[in-house]
N, C-alpha and C positions, 0 to 999 in steps of 0.2 A: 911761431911754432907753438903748436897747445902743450902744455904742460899736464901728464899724466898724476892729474891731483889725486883722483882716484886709487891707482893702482901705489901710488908713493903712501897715500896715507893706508891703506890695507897693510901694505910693508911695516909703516910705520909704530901699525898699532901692535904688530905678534911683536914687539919687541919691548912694548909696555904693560906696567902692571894694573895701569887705570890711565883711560882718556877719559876727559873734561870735555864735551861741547856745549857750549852754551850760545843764548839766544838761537836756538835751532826753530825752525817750526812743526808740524806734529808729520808732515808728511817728509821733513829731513830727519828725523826721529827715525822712521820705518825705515828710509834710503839706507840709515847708518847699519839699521840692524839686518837688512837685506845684502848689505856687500859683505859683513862678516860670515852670514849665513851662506849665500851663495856663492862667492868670490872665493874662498881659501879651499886649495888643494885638500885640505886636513877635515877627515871626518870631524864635524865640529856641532856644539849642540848649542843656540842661543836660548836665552833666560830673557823678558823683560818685564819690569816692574813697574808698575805705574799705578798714583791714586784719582786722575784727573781725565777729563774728558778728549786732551790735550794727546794723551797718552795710549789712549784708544787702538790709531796705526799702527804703533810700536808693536803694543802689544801682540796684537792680532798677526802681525807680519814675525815674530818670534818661535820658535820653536814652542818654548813653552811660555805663556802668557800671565801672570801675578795680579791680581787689583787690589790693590789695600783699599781696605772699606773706612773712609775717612770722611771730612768735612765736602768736599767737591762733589759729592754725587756720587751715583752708584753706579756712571758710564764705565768705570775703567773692570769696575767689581764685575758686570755684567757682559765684560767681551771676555773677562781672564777664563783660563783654565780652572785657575786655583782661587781662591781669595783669602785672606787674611787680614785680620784688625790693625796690625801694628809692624814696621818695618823691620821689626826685629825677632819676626818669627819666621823671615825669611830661612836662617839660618835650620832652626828645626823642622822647616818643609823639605829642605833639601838631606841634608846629613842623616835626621830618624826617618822622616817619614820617605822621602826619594830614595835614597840609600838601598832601605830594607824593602821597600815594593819591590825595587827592581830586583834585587836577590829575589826577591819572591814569586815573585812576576818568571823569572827565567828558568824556576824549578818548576812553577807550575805547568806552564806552557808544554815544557820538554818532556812533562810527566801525560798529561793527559792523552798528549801522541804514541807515546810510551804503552799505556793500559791499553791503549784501544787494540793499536797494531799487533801486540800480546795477544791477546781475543781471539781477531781476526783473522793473521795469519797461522793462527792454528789448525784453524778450519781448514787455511786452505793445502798446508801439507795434508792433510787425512784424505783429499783427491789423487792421492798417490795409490791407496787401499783401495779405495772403492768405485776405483776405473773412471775416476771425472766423471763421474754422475751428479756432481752438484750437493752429494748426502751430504746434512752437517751433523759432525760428531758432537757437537755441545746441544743441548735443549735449547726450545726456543722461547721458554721464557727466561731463560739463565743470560741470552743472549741480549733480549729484552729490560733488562732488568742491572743488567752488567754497569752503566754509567749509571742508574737513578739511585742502586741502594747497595752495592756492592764495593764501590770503589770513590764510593761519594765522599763521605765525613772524613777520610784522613784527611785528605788533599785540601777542603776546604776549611778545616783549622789548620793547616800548615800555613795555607796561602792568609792566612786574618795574623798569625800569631807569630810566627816563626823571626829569628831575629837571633843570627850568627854575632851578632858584635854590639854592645850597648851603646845605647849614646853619648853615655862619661867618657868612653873610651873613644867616639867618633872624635868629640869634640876635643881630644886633646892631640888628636891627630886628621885632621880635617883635608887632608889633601887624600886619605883614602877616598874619599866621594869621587875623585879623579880617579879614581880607579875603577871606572869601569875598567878598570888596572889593566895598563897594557891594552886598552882595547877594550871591546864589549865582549870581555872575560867570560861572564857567565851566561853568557845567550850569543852565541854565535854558528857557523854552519857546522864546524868540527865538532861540536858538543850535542849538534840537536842530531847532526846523523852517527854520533852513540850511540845514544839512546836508542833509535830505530833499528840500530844493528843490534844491538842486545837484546832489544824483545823479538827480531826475527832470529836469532839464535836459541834463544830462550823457546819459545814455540815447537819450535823445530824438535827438538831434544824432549819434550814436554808432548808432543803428540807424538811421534814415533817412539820414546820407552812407555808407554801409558798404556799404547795397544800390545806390547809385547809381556809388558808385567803381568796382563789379566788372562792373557791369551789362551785359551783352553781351559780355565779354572772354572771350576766346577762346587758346587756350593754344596758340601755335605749332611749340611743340615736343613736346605730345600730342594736340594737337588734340581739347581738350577746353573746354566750354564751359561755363562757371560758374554754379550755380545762387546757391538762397538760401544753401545749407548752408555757399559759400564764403565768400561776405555776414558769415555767422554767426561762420565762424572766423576773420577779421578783426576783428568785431567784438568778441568775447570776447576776443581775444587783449589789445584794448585794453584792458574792462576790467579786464583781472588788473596787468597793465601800470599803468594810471591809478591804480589803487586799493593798487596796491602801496609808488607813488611818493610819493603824498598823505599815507602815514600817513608815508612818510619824510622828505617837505620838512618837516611839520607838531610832529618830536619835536626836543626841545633839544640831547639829546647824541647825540653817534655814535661809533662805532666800528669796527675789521674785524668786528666778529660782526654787526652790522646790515645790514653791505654783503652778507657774507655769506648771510645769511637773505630778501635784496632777491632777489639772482640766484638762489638755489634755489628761491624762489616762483617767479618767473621761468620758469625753468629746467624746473622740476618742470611745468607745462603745458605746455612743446615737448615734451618726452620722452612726456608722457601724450597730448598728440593726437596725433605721432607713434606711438606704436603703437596707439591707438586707430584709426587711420584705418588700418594696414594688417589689420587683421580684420573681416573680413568678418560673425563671427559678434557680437565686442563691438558695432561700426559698425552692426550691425544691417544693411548694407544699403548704409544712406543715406547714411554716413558716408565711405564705402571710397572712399580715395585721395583725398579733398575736400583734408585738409588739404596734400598733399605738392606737388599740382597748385596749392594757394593761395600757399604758397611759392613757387611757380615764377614768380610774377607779379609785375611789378615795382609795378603798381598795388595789392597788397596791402603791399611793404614803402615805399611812398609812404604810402597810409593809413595805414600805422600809426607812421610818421613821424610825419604832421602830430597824429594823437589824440595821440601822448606828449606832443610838443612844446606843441601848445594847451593840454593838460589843467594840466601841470604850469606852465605859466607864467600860467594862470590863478590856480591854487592862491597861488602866489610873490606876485603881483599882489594879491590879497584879503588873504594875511595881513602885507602889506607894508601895506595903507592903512587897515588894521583897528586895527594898532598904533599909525597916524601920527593916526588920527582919535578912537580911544575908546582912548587909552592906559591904562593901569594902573599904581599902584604898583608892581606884581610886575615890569614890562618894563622899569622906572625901573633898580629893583634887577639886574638879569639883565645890561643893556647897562651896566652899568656895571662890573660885577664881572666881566665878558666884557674887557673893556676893560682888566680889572687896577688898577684904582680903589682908592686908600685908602679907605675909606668916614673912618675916623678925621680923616685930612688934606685929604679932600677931592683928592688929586690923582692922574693918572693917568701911568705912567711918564714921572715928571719934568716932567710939564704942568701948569699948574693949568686945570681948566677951569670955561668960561665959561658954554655954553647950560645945562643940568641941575644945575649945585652948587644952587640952590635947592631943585629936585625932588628932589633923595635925602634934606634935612631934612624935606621935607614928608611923605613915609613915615612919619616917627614919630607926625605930626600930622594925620593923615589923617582925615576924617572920617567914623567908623563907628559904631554902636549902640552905647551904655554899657553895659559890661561890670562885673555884679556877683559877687563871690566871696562866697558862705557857709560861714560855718566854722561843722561842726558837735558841742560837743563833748558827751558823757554825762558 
């Protein structure tokens, strides 16, 4: 009768901390990393390393592929994903640089869906008004212009620089890296369809007070009287404003370059409706003098008061009780080292504290999927 070698040693290995194979050949190398990969029940992610040409299958057949650029050639360097000099930088690919892409990686993502949907489904409540005719209430170069200069430069220094937890602090608790904590915490379907429900609510409230704030208002000092278009550049103005601010309550570190990047997004849509609305031929028409006359009104910088203020102190308000209700290891780790925390002594500038010293050992012991290492040598 055959003996189920396969399925014994899969069993075998979730219940070690390190398998040994040796004399393997390069295509039992791949075999080994293909039954962990594909054989376990458990969403599972394989890593393989390698500096040899030997090493090649493995890699290529792993989730994520390593080469260390060594004496052997440049085969292993040139199938990897990643490459690196030295085996011991293993370590800082995965805990700073892995780590924080992925936190990065899963703000940015959920964000860009976020802006857009914001935008778009604004338009399309205002087909409520204007009997589904297809009119859009925002300009069309506002609409045009909306990902290239509007909503661009936060998101792309959040996503280069952002970094919830240091790497002193990774490294002296190294199993948060397991923490896609509990799962793939910070990128999963509950979290991206947030997002989308909050910019389609956000829109919603954002086009229908927008056209009711301006509604009939009459400009005393040119005696002009407000249509949708004014509507529109109120409300757009919110979004660039709301969606500006969100990605900025929402990232860990800050700096002058961030504030910086706030106000020129900012900034960069007054200048562009500004002389958008004084041409007649850009404005197409419809445009010409909406926005200068919408400034003129105090009921446009009242609305756009209340959108900032609401938006943002909704955002404050959700990730303030999002923390306090499904916390995470990672927010354990952050406020405390925020704090200035020994992790080693447990104390914070000369305090010792009371509520959380339990919660920063339990990070070490935190419960996550068994992690098995295979070493694989020829």
């Amino acid at each position: 009768k055959e003996i189920p070698v396969k399925a014994l040693l899969l069993e075998l290995s979730q219940y070690c901390k390190a398998v040994v194979a040796c004399r393997v050949s390069p295509d039992q190398k791949r075999a080994m990393v293909n039954l962990i990969k594909n054989e376990l029940d458990q969403d599972v992610l394989t890593l393989a390393i390698g500096d040899g040409a030997n090493d090649v299958p493995m890699i290529k057949g792993a989730h994520i592929g390593v080469g260390i650029r060594g004496e052997e050639g440049q085969q292993a360097v040139n199938s990897a994903d990643y490459a690196i000099a030295q085996f011991a930088f293993l370590g800082p690919l995965l805990l700073k640089h892995g780590r924080s892409n992925y936190v990065r990686m899963s703000k940015q993502v959920c964000y860009i869906f976020y802006k857009n949907v914001f935008m778009s489904v604004a338009m399309f409540w205002f087909n409520f008004f204007c009997g589904w005719s297809g009119q859009k209430i925002f300009a069309e170069g506002a609409i045009q212009m909306h990902n290239l200069l509007f909503t661009s430069l936060p998101i792309l220094l959040m996503a280069i620089y952002d970094q919830d937890i240091g790497f002193d602090v990774i490294k002296q608790f190294p199993r948060i890296f397991a923490s896609r904590d509990k799962g793939n915490s910070n990128f999963n379907a509950l979290i991206f369809w947030s997002w989308i429900a909050v910019a389609i609510v956000e829109s919603c409230v954002i086009t229908v007070t927008s056209i009711y704030f301006l509604h009939g208002y009459r400009s005393p000092r040119w005696g002009f009287q407000e249509s949708f278009w004014s509507s529109g550049a109120l409300g757009y103005t919110a979004v660039v404003i709301i969606a500006n601010m969100k990605i900025f309550v929402m990232q860990n570190q800050y700096a002058w370059l961030h504030i910086f990047f706030l106000a020129l997004s900012v900034g960069a849509w007054f200048l562009f409706a500004f002389g958008l609305n004084l041409s007649m031929t850009l404005s197409q028409f419809d445009w010409y003098y909406v926005f200068n006359h919408a400034l003129s009104s105090t009921l446009f910088w009242v609305g756009l008061a209340w959108y900032t203020g609401v938006g943002i102190f909704t955002t404050v308000l959700f990730q303030g009780s999002s923390r306090i209700l499904f916390w995470r290891n990672s927010h354990i780790l952050q406020e405390r080292s925020r704090a200035g925390s020994n992790f080693e002594t447990g104390k914070s500038d000369g305090v010792e504290p009371q509520e959380h010293s339990e919660d920063v050992e339990a990070v070490s012991k935190s419960q996550s999927t068994p992690q098995t290492r295979i070493e694989l040598s020829s």
